[in-house]
N, C-alpha and C positions, 0 to 999 in steps of 0.2 A: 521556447516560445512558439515557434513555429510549429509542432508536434500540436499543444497546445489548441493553436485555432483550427485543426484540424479536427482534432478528437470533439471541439467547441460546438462546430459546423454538423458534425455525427451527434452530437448529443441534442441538439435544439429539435431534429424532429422528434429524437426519441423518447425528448421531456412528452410530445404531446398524445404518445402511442400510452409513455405510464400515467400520464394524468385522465387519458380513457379508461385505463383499467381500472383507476381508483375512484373515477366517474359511479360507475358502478356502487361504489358503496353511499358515498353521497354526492352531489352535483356541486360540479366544479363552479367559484369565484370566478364570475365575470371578469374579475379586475386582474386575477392572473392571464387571462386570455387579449384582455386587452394587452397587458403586457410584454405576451412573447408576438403578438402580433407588430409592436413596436420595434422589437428588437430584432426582429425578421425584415422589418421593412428597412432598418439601417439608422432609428432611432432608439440606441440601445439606452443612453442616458435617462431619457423619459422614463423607460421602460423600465429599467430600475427601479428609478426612481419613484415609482408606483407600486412597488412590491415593497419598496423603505418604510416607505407611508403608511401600508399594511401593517406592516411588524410592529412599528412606532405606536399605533392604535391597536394592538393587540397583545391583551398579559402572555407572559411566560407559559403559564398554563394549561391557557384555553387550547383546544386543539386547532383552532385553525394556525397557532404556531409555528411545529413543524410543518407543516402543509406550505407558508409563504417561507420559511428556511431553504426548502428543499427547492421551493421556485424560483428563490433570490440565487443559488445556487447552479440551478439548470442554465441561468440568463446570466452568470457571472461575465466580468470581463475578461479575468486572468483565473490563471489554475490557482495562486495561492486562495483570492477570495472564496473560488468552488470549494477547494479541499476546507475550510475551515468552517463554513455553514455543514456542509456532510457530515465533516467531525462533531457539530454539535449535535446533529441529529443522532447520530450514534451513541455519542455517549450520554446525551442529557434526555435521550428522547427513545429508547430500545424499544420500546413497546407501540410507535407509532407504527402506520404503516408505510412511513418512507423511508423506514431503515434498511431496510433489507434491500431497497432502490440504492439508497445512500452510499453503503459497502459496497455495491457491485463499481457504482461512479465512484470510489475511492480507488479499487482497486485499476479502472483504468484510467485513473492520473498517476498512478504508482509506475502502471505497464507503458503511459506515453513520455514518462521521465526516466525507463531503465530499469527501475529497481525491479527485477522480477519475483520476489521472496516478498516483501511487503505487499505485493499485488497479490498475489497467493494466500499471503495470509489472510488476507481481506477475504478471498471469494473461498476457502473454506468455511470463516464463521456463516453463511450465507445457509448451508444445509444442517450445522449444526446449530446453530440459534432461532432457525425458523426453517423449520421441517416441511412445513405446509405451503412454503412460499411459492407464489405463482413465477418466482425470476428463477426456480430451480435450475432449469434447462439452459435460460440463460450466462448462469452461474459456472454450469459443469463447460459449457463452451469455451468460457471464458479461461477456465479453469484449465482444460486443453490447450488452448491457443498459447496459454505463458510455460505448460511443461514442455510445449514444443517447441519454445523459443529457447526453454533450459535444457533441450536435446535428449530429456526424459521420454523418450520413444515409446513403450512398455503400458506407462501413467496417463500419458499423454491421451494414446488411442482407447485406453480404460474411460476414461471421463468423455470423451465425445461420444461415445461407445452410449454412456450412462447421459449423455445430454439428449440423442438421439430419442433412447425412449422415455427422456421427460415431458419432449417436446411435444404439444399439443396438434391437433391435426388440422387447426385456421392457422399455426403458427407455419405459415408458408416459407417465409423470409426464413425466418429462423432454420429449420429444416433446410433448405437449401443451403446457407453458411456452413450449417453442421456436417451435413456430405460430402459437401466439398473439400473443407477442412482431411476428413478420413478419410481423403483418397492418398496421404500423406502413411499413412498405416499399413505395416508390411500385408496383412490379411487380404486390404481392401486390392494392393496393387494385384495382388497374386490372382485374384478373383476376375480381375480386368483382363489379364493376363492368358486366364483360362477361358474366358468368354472371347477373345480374340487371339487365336492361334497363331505363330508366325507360317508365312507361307514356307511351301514344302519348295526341294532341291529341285533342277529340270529333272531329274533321275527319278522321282517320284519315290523319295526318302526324307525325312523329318528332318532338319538341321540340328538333332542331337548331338552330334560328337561337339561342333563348335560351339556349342551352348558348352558342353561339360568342361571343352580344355577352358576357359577363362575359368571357372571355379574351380578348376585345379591347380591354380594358380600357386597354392603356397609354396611350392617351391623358393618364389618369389618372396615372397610373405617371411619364408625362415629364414632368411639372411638378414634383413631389421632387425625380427627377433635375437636375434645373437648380436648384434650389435649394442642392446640395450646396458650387458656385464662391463663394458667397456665408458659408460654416460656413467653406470653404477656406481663403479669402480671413481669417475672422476668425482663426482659428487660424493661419496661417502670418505673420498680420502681426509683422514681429517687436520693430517699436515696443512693442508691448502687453509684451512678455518683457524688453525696456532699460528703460524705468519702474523697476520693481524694483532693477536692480541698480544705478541709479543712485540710488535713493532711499537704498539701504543704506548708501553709503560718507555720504551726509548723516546717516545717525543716529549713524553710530560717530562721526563727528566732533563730533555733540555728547557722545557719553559718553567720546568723551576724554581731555575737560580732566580728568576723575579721575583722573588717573596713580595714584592709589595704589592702585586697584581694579585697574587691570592690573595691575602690579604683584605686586596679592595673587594674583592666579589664576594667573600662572606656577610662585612658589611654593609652590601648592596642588598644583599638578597635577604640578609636578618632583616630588618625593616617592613622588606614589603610581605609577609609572612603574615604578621601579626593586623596589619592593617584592612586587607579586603573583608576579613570573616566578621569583624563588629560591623566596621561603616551601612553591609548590606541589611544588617540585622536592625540596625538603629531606623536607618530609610525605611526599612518594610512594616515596623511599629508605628511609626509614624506618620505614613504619608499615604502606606498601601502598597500595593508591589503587584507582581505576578505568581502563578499559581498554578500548579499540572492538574488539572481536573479528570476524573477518572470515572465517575460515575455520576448520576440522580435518581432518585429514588420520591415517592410520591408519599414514602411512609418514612420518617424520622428513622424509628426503630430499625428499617433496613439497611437505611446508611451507614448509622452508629453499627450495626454490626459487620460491614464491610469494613468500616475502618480500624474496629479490633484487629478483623485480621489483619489489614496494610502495618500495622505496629509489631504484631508480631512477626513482622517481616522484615523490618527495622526501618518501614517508612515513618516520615513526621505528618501524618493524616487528620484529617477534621473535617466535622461538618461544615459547610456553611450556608448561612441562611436561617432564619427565623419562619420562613412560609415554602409549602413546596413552592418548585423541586426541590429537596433537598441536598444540595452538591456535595458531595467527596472530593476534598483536594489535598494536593500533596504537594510539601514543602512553600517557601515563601519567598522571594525572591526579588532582589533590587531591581531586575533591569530584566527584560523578555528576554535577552542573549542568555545569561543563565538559566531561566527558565524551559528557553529549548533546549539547551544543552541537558538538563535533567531529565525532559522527554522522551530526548535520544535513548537514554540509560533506560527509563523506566521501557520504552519499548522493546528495549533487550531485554527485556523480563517477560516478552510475549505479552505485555499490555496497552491496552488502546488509552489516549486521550488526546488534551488540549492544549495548551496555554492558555488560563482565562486571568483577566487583569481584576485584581482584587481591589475593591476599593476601602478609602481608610477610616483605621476607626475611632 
C-alpha cells in the first residue's frame, strides 16, 4: 500500500505531461482538468467523482470513453481500481491512444508490487503492438530498470542503450534518468574510469601491479570452486531423498489399523466432488456470474474468429454483446474468486485480460 501512494504521487504529474501530448491531437475536457486539479488539492472524492459522472453520460463506444477510463485511472485511489480501468483499456480499447499509456502504468503497478516478469511483459508488448508509439523510449527505460532489478546485466544496458536513442531531444527529464541509470553498465564505468585516471605513486609510476594482484585474485576464487563437488555430491545423494518415502509408507501403516478413519474421509470427500461443478453451473444460468474477458473488437466477424481459435485451444469462448464492442469472454463462473483463479491460469498462457461480471439472461 505504501509503495502504492508513492508510485500514486509520481503518476499524478505524469497523467498531466500524457494528457499534453494527447492535447495535441484533440483538446483536452475541461472537466478532466478540473478534476485532477481537485485531487491535487486533497479533494480526491469530488474529483472522482466527476470523472464517474463523465463515464456514466458516456456510451461504451464513443471515444471519449477510454479518454475518462484512463483519467479515472490516473486519479485512482488504490492500485486495485488503477490496475482494472488500464486493463479495460487494454483489452476492450487496443486501438485507442491510451493503451500504450495504459501498458506502461500497468507495468509499473506490476514493478511497485514485485512481480518483475508480469512488469516485463507488459512493457515489451509496448514496441511490439505499437511501433510508432511516442512512450518507446519510455518503455525501453522502463524496460532496463526491471532487467536490472532481475540482475540481467548484458539486457539490461542493451535497452537503456536503445532507450537513450529513442529518447527525443525536449525530452530532457527523461535523458537524464536514462544516463544515469547506465552509469550502472560495465562500458559506461569503464569510460568514467578512463576519463579519470587514478593518481600515480610518489615514485612517478602508475599503481599497475596493485590494480592487477586484486584480479589475480583467483587463487582465492579456486578453492569455492572445488568446494562446489562436495554441496554436489550432498545434494545429488539420493539416499537422503529414499529415507522419506520410505519412512512414510511406516507411518501410514500405523494409522491404519483405524479403518474407520479411512473410511470416514472417502465419504467426506465423495460428496463434495460432485456438488461444486453443477451448483456454479445452475447460478451462472441463472442469475449471471463472472467472466475472463479477453478481447473487443468493433467488427463481430473479428471476434467470432478470435474465438474459434480460443476453442481450438480447449477454451469455453463467446461472444458477447448484441452492439459493439463486441467482447470475447471465457468461461462462466459463480463467484469472481473462481473467476480470478482462471485468469491466473489463462495468464500462464501469455494472455492478457479481465474479470468482467456478466449479467443475466
Amino acid at each position: 500500500m505504501f509503495r502504492w501512494r508513492i508510485l500514486a504521487v509520481a503518476l499524478v504529474p505524469c497523467g498531466a505531461t500524457l494528457a499534453a501530448a494527447q492535447g495535441t491531437v484533440r483538446p483536452i475536457d475541461p472537466v478532466f482538468v478540473r478534476a485532477q486539479t481537485m485531487v491535487s488539492d486533497g479533494n480526491g472524492a469530488a474529483g472522482r467523482a466527476l470523472v464517474d459522472s463523465v463515464l456514466k453520460a458516456t456510451p461504451p463506444y464513443a471515444p471519449l470513453y477510454p479518454v475518462a477510463l484512463f483519467w479515472r485511472a490516473s486519479l485512482a485511489s488504490n492500485a486495485a481500481d488503477a490496475e482494472s480501468d488500464y486493463k479495460h483499456i487494454v483489452v476492450d480499447y487496443p486501438l485507442a491512444p491510451q493503451a500504450e499509456d495504459a501498458l506502461l502504468r500497468l507495468a509499473q503497478l506490476e514493478l511497485a508490487r514485485g512481480d518483475r516478469d508480469a512488469a516485463l511483459s507488459h512493457l515489451q508488448r509496448i514496441p511490439r503492438d505499437y511501433p510508432r508509439s511516442k512512450s518507446l523510449a519510455r518503455a525501453s527505460y522502463w524496460t532496463a530498470r526491471v532487467l536490472f532489478e532481475k540482475n540481467d546485466v548484458p539486457n539490461a544496458c542493451a535497452a537503456n542503450a536503445n532507450a537513450l536513442s529513442q529518447a527525443t531531444a525536449d525530452e530532457i527529464e527523461l535523458r537524464n534518468q536514462i544516463q544515469y541509470q547506465g552509469q550502472r553498465c560495465p562500458t559506461v564505468a569503464a569510460s568514467s574510469v578512463a576519463a579519470n585516471p587514478p593518481a600515480t605513486d610518489a615514485v612517478g609510476g602508475p599503481p599497475a601491479p596493485s590494480v592487477t594482484t586484486p584480479s589475480v585474485t583467483p587463487p582465492s576464487v579456486t578453492p569455492p570452486s572445488v568446494t562446489p563437488p562436495a554441496t554436489v555430491t550432498a545434494s545429488s545423494t539420493k539416499p537422503v531423498t529414499a529415507p522419506p518415502v520410505t519412512a512414510a509408507p511406516a507411518r501410514q501403516e500405523k494409522v491404519q489399523p483405524p479403518a474407520e478413519a479411512r473410511d470416514a474421509t472417502p465419504s467426506i470427500v465423495v460428496p463434495m466432488k460432485p456438488s461444486p461443478s453443477p451448483a456454479p453451473v445452475k447460478a451462472t444460468l441463472a442469475t449471471g456470474g463472472y467472466s475472463v474477458q479477453v478481447a473487443a473488437y468493433n467488427h463481430k466477424a473479428d471476434a467470432e474468429k478470435l474465438v474459434a481459435t480460443l476453442v481450438q485451444r480447449g477454451y469455453q469462448a463467446r461472444v458477447d454483446g448484441d452492439i459493439l464492442p463486441f467482447r470475447v469472454r471465457i468461461g462462466l463462473y459463480a463467484t469472481e474468486n473462481d473467476a480470478e483463479s482462471a485468469l491466473k491460469r489463462i495468464k500462464a498462457k501469455h494472455m492478457d485480460g479481465f474479470v468482467a461480471r456478466v449479467p443475466a439472461r
